[in-house]
Structures are given as C-alpha cells and as structure tokens.
C-alpha positions in Angstrom: 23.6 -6.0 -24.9 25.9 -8.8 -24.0 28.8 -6.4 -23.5 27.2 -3.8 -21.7 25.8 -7.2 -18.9 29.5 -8.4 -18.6 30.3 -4.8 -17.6 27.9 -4.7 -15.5 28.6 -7.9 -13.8 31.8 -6.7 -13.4 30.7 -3.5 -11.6 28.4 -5.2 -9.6 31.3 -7.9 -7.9 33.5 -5.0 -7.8 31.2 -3.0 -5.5 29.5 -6.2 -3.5 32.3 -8.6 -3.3 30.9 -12.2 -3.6 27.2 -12.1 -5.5 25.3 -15.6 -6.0 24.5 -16.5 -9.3 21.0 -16.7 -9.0 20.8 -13.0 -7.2 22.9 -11.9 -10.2 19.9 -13.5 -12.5 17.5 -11.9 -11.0 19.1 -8.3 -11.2 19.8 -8.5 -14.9 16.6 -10.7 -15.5 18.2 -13.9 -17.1 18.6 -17.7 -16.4 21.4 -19.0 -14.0 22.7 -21.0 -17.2 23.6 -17.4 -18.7 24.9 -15.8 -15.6 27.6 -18.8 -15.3 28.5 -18.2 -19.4 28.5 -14.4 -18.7 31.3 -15.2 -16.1 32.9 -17.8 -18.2 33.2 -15.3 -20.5 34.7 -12.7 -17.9 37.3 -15.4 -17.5 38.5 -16.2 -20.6 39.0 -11.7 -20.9 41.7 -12.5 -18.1 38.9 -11.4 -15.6 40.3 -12.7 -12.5 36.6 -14.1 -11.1 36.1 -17.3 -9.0 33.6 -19.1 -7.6 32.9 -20.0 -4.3 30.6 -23.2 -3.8 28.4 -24.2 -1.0 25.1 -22.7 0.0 26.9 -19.5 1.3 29.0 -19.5 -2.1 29.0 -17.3 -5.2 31.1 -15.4 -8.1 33.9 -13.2 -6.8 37.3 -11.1 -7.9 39.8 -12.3 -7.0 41.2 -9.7 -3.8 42.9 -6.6 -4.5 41.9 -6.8 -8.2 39.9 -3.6 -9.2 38.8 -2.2 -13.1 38.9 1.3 -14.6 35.9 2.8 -15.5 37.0 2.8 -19.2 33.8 0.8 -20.4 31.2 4.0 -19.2 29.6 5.2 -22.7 28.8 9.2 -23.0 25.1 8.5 -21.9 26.5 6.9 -19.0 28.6 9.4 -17.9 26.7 12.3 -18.6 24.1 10.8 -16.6 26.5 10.1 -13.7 27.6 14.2 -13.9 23.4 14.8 -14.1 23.0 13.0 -11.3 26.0 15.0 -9.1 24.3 18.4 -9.7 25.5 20.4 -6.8 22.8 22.4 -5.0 21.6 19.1 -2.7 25.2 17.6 -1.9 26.2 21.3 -0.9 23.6 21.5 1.5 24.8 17.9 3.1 27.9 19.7 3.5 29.3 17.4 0.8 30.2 19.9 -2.1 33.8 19.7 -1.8 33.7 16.0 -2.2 31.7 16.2 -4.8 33.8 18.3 -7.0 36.6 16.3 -6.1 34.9 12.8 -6.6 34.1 14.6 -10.2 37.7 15.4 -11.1 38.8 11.8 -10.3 35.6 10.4 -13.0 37.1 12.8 -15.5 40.4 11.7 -15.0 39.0 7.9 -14.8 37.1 8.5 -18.1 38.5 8.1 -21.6 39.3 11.1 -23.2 36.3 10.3 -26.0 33.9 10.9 -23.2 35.0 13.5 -21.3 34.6 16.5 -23.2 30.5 15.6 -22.8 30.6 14.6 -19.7 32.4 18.2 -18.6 29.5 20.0 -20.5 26.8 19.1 -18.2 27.9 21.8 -15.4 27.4 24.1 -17.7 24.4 23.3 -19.5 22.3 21.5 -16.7 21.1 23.6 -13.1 19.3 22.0 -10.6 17.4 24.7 -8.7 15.1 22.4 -6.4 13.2 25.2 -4.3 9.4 25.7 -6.0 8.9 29.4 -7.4 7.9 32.3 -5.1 9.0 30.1 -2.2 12.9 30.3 -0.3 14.4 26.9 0.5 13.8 25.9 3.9 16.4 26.4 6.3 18.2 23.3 7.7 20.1 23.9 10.5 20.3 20.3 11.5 20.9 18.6 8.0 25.0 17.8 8.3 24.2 16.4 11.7 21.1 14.5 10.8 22.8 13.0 7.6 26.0 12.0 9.4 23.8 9.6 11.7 22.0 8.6 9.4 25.4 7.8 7.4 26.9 6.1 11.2 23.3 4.5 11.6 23.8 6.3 15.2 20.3 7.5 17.2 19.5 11.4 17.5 18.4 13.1 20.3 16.1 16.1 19.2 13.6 19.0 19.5 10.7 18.2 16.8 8.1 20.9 16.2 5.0 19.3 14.4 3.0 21.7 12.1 0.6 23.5 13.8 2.3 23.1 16.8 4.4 26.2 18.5 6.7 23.8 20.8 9.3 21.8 19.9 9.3 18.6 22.2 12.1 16.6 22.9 13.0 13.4 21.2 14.9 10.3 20.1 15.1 9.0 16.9 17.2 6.1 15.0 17.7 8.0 11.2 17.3 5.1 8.7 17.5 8.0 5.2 17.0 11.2 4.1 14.9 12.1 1.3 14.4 15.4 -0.6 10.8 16.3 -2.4 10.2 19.1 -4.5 12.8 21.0 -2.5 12.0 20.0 0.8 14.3 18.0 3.1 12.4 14.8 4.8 14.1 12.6 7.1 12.5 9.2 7.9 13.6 7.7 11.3 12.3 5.3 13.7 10.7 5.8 16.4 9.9 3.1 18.9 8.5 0.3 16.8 6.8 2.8 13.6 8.6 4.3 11.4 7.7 8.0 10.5 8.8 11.2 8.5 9.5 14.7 9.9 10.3 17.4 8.0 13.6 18.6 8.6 13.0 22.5 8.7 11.3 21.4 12.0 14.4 20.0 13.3 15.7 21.9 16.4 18.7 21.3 18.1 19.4 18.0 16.6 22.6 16.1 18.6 24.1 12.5 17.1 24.9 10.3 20.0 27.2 7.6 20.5 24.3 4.6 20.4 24.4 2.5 17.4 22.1 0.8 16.0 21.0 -1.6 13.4 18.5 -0.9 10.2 15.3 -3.2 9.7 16.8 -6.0 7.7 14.2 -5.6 5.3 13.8 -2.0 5.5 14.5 -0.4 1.7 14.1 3.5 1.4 12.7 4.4 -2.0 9.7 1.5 -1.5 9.5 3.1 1.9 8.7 6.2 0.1 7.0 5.7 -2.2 4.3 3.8 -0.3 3.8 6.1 2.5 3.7 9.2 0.1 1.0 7.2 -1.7 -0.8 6.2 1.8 -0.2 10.4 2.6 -2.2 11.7 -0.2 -4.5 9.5 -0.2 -5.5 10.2 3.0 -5.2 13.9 3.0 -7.7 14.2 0.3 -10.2 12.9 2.8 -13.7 15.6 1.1 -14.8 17.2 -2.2 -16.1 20.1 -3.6 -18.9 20.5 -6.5 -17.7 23.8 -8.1 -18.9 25.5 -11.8 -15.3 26.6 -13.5 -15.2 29.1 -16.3 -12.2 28.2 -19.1 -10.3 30.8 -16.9 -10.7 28.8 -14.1 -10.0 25.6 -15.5 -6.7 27.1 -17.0 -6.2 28.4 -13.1 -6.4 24.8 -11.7 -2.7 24.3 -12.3 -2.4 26.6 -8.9 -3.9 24.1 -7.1 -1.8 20.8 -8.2 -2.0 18.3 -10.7 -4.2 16.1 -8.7 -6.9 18.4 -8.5 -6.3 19.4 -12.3 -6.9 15.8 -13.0 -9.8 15.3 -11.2 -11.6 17.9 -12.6 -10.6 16.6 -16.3 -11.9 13.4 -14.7 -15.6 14.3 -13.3 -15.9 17.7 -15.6 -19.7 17.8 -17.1 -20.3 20.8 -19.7 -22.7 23.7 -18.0 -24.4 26.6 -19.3 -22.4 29.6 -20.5 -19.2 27.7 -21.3 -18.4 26.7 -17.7 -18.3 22.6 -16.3 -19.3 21.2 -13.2 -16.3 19.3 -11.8 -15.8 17.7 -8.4 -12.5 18.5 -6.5 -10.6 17.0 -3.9 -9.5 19.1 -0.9 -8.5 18.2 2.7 -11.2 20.0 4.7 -14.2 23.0 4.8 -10.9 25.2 5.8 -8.4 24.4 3.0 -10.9 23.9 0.5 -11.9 27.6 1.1 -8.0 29.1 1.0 -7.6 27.2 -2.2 -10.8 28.2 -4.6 -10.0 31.6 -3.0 -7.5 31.3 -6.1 -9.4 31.5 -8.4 -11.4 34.4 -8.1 -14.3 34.7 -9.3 -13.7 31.9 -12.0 -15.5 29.3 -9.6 -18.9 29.3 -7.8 -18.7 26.7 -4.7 -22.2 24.5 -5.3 -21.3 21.9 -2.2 -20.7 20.9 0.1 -23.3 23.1 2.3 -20.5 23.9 4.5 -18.4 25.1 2.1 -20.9 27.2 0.2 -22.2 28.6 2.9 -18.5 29.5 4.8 -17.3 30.9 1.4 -20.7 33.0 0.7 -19.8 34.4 4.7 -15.7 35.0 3.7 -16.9 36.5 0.9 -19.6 38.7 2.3 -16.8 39.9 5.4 -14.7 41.3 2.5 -17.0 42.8 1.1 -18.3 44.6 3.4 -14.5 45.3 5.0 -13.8 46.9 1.6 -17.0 49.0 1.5 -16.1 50.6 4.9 -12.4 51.3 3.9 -13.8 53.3 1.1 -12.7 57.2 1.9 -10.1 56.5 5.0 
C-alpha cells in the first residue's frame, strides 16, 4: 500500500507540477503528517522533490526531472491497454496516435509486463453501437472535439429531435461524452449549459474565439447529474398492465428501468400473470412500447391508454381482415 502511494505521488507531481500537501491528502485520503513522510521518504530514494513554502507553496520535482513508468503492475497496465480500445479514439480521428502512444507504453514497460499487456488487443473488442442499430454518423466529431480540445466556440446548424430544420448556432464545447454508443457533446450556451446529440450536428465550423471553462465546471459530475435529472423527468406517467411470465421475461426490451419497476410494484394475478405498474413518457410511447409485447400484456390504465390501445388494436385488425384475399 505504502509503495504503490509513493508511486503514485510521484505520478501525480510529475503530471501537475507543484501539488499542496493537503490537496495531496485529500486525493489519497490520509493526514498531512503522512503526506510530508511519504515525500521524505521520496527523498531519501534520491527523488529529487522540494517544497515550496508560503500559502501559494507545495511539493514539487525538481525541473526537467521525469520517471519511467517501470513501477506499472500487470493489472495496471492491462487496464491502461483496456482503457485504449480503438473503436471511439478512431472515430475522434485519434487512431494513429493511439497506436503509436501504445507502442511507446510497451516499450516504456518492463519486459515482465508486456507480454499481458500486448494480449488485451487481442482478447478484448469494444463494439459500442447497441444490436440491430448502425452507429450514428458523425460528420462533425473531429471538428467538434478539436474545440473542445482548443476550448474555442463553434458556430453550428443544430437539428433538435422532432424538428426537420437545423437552426443556426453558437456554442462554447466544454467535453464530449459517449453513452451506449452515442456521441453527446455538452457545450454552453449563453449562461445554461446543455447537451446535443452529435448525429444532429450539421455543418459544425471551430472559430478563432477563445474562451474560458467554468472554473468549477467538472464533466463526469456534469453527467452524471443531468442524466439523473433526464430520466427522471422523462418518466413523467405510468401504466397498470397484467404480464404473463412471457411478458415479464419480454420486459428486458423495454430497459432495465422498467424491468425493475415491475419487480418493484409486481402483485400476483389470476392465471399465473401480476399486475405491475410501468413507467413510460406519455399515452404515445407508452403505446409503441407494450406494442412489444404482444399479446403478453393487457393495458388496465390509464383510461387513455387503454382506450387508445383497444382503438390501435381494433385498426389492425380490421386492416388485416380487409387484406385477406388481395
């Protein structure tokens, strides 16, 4: 443990430069007392760190002074290749630095751990795109990630879903982000800060106005809250429905969320089925997605969804009865 925290240190002045002893004890969550024996002890391993006093002061190496990567273990680095998998850096346009970048960690790497670390390309594929479903086209993703890499604005055509027009806009990228195969960027836009979808990205232009991120603007919390705050409120109804087994096994189609709320609310019926309530964004959607499963479900409520299936269902019907003998 001790070992692996002075590498670590290491790594971490390396990348940063000068890092203040208490921000170090936070990151590796121990005292101050221990971060100032854990660089003592960097010292006396002919570490070249010093220290910097004052209230702007700190631990740093001394210039010029940079470390192999000679203390990576084999998870490490076959975590490092896992992480490099090259379907999303070859649609940044970054593929041929990546497979350079990895040649100079295998050559970095002691020759223990490089045998496992090479076996990962060939053992490991990341294939992001869900089944049954191309990966969206991105047109504009090499632009779009080099301003967000430049922090320089973006003057684009944005189509909304739904919508059939692009309208013009301007953007400052603050980060990219790619879910379940889809690209997202997230960008400001006057004082909010909101996602688009890149495969509605037309046109996209990087111009030469700079600008600077939100201080205390951090991507992944950005994320992860406003995903959160998006499903939330997209499951804004319900449905009552009866499933058979069949049906419950068919849930899966429909996501996990729904699959757990039915696990959640499910009360045994007659005949083997359960009433269950499930979350769905409107009358409309609701509708497309019990369509699904057949006739595995029976739609109790809401009124408007009962009654608008017992009419969809009723228009086939009779559809089908009419095509008989054409």
């Amino acid at each position: 443990m001790l070992a692996s925290r002075l590498l670590s240190i290491l790594m971490v002045l390396q990348a940063r430069g000068r890092v203040s002893a208490r921000e170090l004890a936070a990151q590796f969550e121990v005292s101050v007392r221990t971060i100032h024996r854990d660089v003592d002890q960097l010292s006396a391993a002919g570490i070249p760190v010093y220290a910097d006093r004052g209230r702007n002061g700190g631990f740093a190496l001394m210039d010029g002074y940079r470390t192999k990567l000679t203390g990576l273990t084999q998870p490490e680095a076959e975590a490092l290749f896992l992480a490099g998998l090259p379907g999303p850096a070859a649609q940044l346009g970054l593929a041929d630095m990546l497979s350079t970048a990895r040649l100079k960690l295998i050559a970095a790497l002691p020759a223990s751990v490089q045998p496992g670390a090479e076996r990962i390309s060939t053992r490991f594929h990341l294939d992001p795109a869900p089944w049954f479903r191309a990966a969206d086209p991105h047109p504009a993703l090499q632009v779009v990630a080099r301003a967000v890499w430049n922090a320089q604005a973006l003057k684009l055509r944005y189509r909304p879903a739904g919508k059939s027009d692009a309208q013009p806009r301007k953007l400052w990228p603050l980060g990219l982000v790619l879910k379940a195969g889809v690209w997202y960027l997230v960008a400001q836009s006057g004082k909010s800060i909101r996602t688009y979808r890149m495969a509605n990205i037309h046109d996209a232009e990087m111009t030469e106005e700079t600008f600077a991120r939100p201080a205390d603007f951090n991507l992944a919390e950005h994320w992860n809250e406003s995903s959160g705050s998006y499903e939330a409120n997209v499951w804004r109804c319900h449905a009552d429905v009866r499933l058979s087994p069949a049906g419950v096994e068919l849930l899966e189609l429909l996501g996990p969320r729904v699959a757990a709320s039915a696990r959640e609310t499910a009360r045994p019926d007659h005949d083997g089925w359960i009433r269950c309530t499930l979350p769905i964004e409107s009358v409309d959607q609701g509708l497309r997605e019990l369509m699904r499963l057949c006739d595995e479900v029976e739609v109790l409520g809401p009124p408007e969804l009962r009654a608008k299936t017992t009419a969809t269902l009723s228009a086939m019907t009779r559809r089908h009865r009419a095509s008989v003998g054409r």
